[in-house]
N, C-alpha and C positions, 0 to 999 in steps of 0.2 A: 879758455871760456868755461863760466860754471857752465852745472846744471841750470840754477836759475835763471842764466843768461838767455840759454839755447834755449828753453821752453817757451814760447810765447806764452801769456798770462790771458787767463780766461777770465769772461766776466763772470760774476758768482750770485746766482740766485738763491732767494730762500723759497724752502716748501712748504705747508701749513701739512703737521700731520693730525692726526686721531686719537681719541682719547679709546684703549680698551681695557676692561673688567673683566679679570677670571680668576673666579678662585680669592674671589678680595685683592688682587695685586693690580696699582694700574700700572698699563703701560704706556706708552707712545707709539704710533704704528702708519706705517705708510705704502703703499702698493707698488711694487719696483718699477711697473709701467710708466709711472711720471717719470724718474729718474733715468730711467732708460733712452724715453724720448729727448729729455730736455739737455739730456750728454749727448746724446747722438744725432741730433735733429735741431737740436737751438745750438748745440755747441757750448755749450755751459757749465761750470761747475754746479755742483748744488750743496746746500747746506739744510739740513731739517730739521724746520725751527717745532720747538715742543710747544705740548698745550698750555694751559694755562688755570691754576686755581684762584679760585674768586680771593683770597685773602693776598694773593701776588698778580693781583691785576694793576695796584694801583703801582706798585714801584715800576724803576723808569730803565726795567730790562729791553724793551723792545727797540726804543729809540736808539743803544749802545748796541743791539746786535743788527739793526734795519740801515744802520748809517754808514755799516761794512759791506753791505751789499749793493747788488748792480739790477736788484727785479726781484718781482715778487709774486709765486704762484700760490693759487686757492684753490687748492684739488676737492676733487669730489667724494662724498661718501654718501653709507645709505641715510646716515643717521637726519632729522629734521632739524630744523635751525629753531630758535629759541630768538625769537626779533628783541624780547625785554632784555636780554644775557647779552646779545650784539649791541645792543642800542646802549648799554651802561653795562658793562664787563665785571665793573668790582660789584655791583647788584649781589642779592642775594647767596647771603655770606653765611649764613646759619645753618651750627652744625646738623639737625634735622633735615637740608635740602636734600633733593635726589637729584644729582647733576647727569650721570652716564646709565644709558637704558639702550644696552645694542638693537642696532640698526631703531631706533625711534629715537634717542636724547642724547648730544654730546655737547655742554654746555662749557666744560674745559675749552674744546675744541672752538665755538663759540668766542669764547672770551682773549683766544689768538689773534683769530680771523680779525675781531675790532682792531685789538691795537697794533695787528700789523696794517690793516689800511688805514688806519689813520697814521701811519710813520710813512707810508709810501707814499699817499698823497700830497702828507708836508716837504717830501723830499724829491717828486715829482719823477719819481722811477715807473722805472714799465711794471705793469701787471698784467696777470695771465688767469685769469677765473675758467674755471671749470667745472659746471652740473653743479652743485653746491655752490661754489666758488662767482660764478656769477651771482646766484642767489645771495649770497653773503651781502653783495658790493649794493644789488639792489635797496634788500633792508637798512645797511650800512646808512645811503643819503638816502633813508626814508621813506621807499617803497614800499609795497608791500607782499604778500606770496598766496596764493591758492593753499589752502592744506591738503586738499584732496584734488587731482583733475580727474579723479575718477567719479567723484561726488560730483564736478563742476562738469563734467560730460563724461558720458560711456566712451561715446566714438573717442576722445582723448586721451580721456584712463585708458583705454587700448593703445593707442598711438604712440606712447610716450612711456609704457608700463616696462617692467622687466620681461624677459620673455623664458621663464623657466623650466619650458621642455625642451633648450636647446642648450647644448656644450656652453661651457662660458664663455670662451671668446667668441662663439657664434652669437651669442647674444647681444655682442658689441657690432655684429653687422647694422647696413644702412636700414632703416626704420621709415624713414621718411622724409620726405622734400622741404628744404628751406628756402624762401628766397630772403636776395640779399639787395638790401638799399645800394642803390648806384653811387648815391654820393657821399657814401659813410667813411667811416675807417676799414671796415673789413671788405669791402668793395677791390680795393687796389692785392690786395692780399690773396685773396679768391680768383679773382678775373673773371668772373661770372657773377650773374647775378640769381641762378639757382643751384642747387648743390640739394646733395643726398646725405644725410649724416644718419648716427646712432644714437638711438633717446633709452634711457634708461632711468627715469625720474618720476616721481609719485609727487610731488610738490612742482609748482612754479610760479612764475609773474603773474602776481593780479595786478598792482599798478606800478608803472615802472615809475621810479623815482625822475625827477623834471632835471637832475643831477645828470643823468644817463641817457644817451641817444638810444630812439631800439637801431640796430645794424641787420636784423634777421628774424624771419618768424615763421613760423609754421603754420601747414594749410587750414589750422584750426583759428589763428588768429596769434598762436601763444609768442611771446618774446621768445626767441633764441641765442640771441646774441644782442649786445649791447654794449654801449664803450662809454666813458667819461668826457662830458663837456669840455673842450677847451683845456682839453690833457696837451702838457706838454712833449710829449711822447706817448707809446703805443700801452693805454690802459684798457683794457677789454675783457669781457666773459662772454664766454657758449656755452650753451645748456647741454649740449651735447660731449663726446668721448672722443677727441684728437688722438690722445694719448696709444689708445687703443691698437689701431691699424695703421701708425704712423710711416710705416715703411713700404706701405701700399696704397694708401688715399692720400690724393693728390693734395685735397683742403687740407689736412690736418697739417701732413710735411710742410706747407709754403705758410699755417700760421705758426710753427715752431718757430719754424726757418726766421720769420719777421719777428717774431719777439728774441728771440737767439741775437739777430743786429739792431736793435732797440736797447738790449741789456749792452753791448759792446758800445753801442753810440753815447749811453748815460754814464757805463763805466771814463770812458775817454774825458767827457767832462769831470772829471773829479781830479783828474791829475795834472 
């Protein structure tokens, strides 16, 4: 018997990473947390798909690397979303723009995020959005985002802010109550219809796109989570940090865990 025989084959996600600047050099950059989770808790390989410059938006890399995969994640960062950059990727191409501004502008990163959801949707694979990564899917079909929930409310911009006098992983502690729609997608996933998670976001949903069910929200009103119309499989974002305390919070483990058998159930159809 090979090697290749014994091993069982995993199904293989892609991960959207970040665009960073230093020193004039860009890089590509990703935080081991997702990858940690989504090997150890989804069961998955992973593959981490690079950003994107506006003059290589329009060729047709995404669909040649998005049609070897089994799922598709939209991790989180600090930087804000660019809805003109999402909404038309090959957009402003002129050598004068100013594309990456840490933690405020990742427009590279942007111009992924589009044309990996639109490969995933055309190919009807799972997705897994995350704090950005929701926000992405919203703008995506249309929505649109709050720039400030601190401007949009005090009591909010608290709620949902970073919390920077505490350790970093302490900061990824529960924050605040979600409830969760009974008869959504994230319902069966959860088994509850309330949950405690961790918010660390300065942007969110002003209008969720009519593309998108909400699935969860917060006691201030905001979108939490949300999933796609008439997905043929498990496509969803939360505003919140799975990734995070995945080896201890009950919600985070059982949504890897479902997208982890979402990715194995779309891989099995291809073969």
């Amino acid at each position: 018997m090979t090697l290749q025989q014994s091993v069982p084959a995993r199904a293989v996600v892609g991960v959207t990473s970040n665009r960073l600047l230093v020193d004039g050099v860009h890089r590509d950059w990703l935080r081991r947390k997702y990858v940690q989770a989504l090997q150890r808790h989804a069961g998955v390989a992973c593959v981490i798909l690079p950003t994107v410059d506006a003059e290589d938006a329009r060729e047709e890399v995404a669909p040649a690397i998005m049609g070897r995969l089994d799922g598709l994640v939209l991790t989180g960062d600090e930087s804000n979303i660019d809805p003109a950059v999402l909404i038309a990727p090959a957009s402003l191409t002129g050598p004068d723009r100013q594309d990456v501004e840490a933690a405020i502008l990742d427009r590279p990163r942007d111009r992924l995020s589009a044309v990996a959801i639109e490969s995933a949707i055309a190919l009807g694979m799972p997705i897994l959005g995350i704090c950005r990564g929701l926000q992405e899917l919203n703008v995506y079909f249309g929505g649109t985002l709050r720039p400030s929930l601190a401007e949009w409310s005090h009591e909010s911009g608290a709620m949902h802010a970073e919390k920077p006098d505490r350790p970093r992983d302490r900061q990824y502690d529960a924050a605040h109550s979600v409830r969760i729609s009974s008869d959504g997608a994230l319902f069966p996933i959860a088994g509850t219809v309330e949950a405690q998670v961790n918010s660390l976001h300065n942007q969110g949903i002003e209008a969720l796109a009519s593309a998108l069910r909400r699935e969860a929200w917060a006691p201030d009103g905001l979108v939490e989570a949300a999933s796609v119309v008439g997905a043929p499989t498990l496509q969803i974002g939360v505003q919140w940090h799975p990734e995070w305390h995945v080896s201890t919070d009950p919600l985070s483990k059982q949504l890897f865990k479902a997208f982890g058998e979402a990715c194995v159930r779309y891989c099995r159809t291809k073969k």
